[in-house]
N, C-alpha and C positions, 0 to 999 in steps of 0.2 A: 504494500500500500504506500503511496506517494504523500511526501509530507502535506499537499495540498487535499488531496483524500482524507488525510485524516481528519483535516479540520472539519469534517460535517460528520465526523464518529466520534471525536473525542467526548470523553465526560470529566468531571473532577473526581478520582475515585476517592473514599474514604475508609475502606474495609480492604487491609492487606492480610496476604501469608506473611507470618510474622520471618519463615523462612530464608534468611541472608541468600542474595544471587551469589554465583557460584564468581568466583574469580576471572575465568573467562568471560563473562555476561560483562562484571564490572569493567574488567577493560574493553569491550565493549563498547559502551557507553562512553571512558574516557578516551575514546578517540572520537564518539563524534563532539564529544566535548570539546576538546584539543582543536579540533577543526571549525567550529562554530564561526560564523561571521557577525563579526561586530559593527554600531556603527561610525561613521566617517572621524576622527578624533579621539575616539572611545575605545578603553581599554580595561572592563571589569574581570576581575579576578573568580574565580568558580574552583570548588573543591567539593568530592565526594565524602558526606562522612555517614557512617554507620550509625545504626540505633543508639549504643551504648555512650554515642558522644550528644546527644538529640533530648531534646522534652517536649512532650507536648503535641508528638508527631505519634503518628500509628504505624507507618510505613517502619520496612527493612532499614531504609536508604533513603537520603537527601542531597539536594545537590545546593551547599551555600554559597552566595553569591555577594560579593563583595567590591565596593565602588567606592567615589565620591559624592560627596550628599548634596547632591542638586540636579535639576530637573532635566536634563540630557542624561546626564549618568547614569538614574534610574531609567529613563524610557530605553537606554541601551540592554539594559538588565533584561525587561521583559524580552527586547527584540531578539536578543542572543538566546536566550532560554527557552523562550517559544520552538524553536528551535527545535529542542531536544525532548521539550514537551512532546512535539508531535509525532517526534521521532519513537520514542517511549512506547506511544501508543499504540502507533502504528507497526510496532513488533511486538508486542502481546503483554507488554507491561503496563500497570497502570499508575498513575500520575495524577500531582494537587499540589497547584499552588500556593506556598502558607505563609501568611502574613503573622499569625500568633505562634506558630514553631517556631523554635529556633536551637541553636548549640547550647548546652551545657556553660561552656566556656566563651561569649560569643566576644570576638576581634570587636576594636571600634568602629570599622570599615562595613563590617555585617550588613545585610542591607535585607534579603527575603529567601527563603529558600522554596527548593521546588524537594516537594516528598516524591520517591517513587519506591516500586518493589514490584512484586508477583500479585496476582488478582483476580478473582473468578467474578469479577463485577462485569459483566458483556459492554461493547461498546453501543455508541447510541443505533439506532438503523438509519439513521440519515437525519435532514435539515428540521425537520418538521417533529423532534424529539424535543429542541431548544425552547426554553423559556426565555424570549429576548423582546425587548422593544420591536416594531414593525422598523423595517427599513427606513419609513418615511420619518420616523423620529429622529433617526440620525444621520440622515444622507439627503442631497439636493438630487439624486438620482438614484432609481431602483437597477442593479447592474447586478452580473455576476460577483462585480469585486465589491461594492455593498454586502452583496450577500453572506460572503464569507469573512467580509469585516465584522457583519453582523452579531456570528455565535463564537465572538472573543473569549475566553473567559475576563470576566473583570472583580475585584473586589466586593464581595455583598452585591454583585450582579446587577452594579449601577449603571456600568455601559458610561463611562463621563465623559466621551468624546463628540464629536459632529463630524461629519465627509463631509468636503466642499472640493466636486469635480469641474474644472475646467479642461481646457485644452493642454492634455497628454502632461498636466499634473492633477494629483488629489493630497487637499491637505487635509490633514487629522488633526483637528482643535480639541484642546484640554477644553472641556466646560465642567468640571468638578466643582458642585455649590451645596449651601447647607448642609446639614448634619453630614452628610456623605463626603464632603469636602472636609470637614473637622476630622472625624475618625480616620479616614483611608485617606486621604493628601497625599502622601508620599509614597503608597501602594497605587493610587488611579495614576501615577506618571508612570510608572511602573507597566500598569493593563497600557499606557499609551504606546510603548512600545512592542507590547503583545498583538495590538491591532494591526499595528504598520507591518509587522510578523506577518500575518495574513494578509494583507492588503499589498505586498511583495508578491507572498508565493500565487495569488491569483491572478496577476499581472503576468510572472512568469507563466503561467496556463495558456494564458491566452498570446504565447509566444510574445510577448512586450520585452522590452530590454530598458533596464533601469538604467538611469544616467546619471540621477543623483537623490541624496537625501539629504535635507538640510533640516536642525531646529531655528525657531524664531520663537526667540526668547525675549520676555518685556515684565516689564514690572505688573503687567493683568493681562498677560499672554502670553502661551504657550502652546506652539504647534509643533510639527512637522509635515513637511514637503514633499512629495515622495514626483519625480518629474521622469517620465519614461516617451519610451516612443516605438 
């Protein structure tokens, strides 16, 4: 299954085999880790740690991810990790995004980790499984790449962004407000780069070639750019 497939199967699992992957699975994993693309300036840190160093998590395994504390670093986070999110899934593991997990010992850099391990949770049967806003709540256009921007995962399932398509770019606006903005701030910059995650690999579908990405960042603004052709 193609990381873009996945994204209308994935779920957030939350019931693992408590069962450690075997060493070969884990490396595995660290190499599509190791490979992951990051974006344009951006260079977050990521390490695998096992149960025994973890609270609060259910899974085997966690992948903690590690940055600077400002608003491109974290949307880099998501977009590197989505990633492997998909990847996860789409080879028979399951996977969740945890903003209340965390290490035992957590670094000052800590930033969010992603749970995974082994799972007899089934994945969803397609698009129409998702509890998400309609398209039209968050996009100036209904499109395949809407679509799949659509069933992000985000934070308490706020969805804090907006698409705004013109010609051969689409930007992805922060609109995080109210309570959801007070608790999850720094996790919805975080889903901003999850989206733009999917809003890549559906471009890629539709054979597009990325030219660039850019954040535009402002004292009550916060987007990204994603400009293809």
């Amino acid at each position: 299954m193609t990381l873009y497939e996945t994204i209308f199967t994935r779920r957030s699992v939350r019931k693992y085999d408590a069962t450690p992957l075997t060493d070969t699975e884990l490396a595995a994993i660290q190499q599509v880790l190791n490979g992951v693309k990051q974006l344009p300036g951006q260079s977050a840190n990521f390490e695998i740690a096992n149960a025994g160093k973890l609270k609060s998590v259910a899974a085997p395994h966690a992948i903690l991810a590690y940055s600077p504390d400002n608003d491109a670093a974290l949307a880099n986070i998501g977009y590197a990790l989505q990633t492997v999110d998909l990847w996860l899934q789409g080879n028979g593991y399951g996977s969740i995004w945890m903003g209340m997990g965390k290490p035992i010992a957590p670094k000052p850099d800590y930033r969010i980790l992603l749970a995974f391990g082994k799972t007899e949770i089934p994945l969803r049967s397609g698009e129409s499984g998702y509890k998400r806003k309609p398209v039209s709540e968050i996009s100036n256009e209904d499109n395949a790449i809407a679509r799949a921007a659509r069933i992000a995962p985000s934070a308490a399932n706020l969805q804090p962004w907006q698409l705004n398509f013109s010609q051969c770019r689409v930007c992805i606006q922060y609109n995080g407000k109210g309570i959801g903005k007070l608790f999850a701030g720094k996790m919805q910059k975080i889903d901003l780069g999850i989206i733009l995650k999917h809003v890549e690999l559906a471009l890629e579908q539709e054979s597009r070639k990325i030219i660039a990405i850019t954040p535009k960042i402002g004292a009550k603004i916060f987007e990204m750019e994603l400009a293809y052709e």
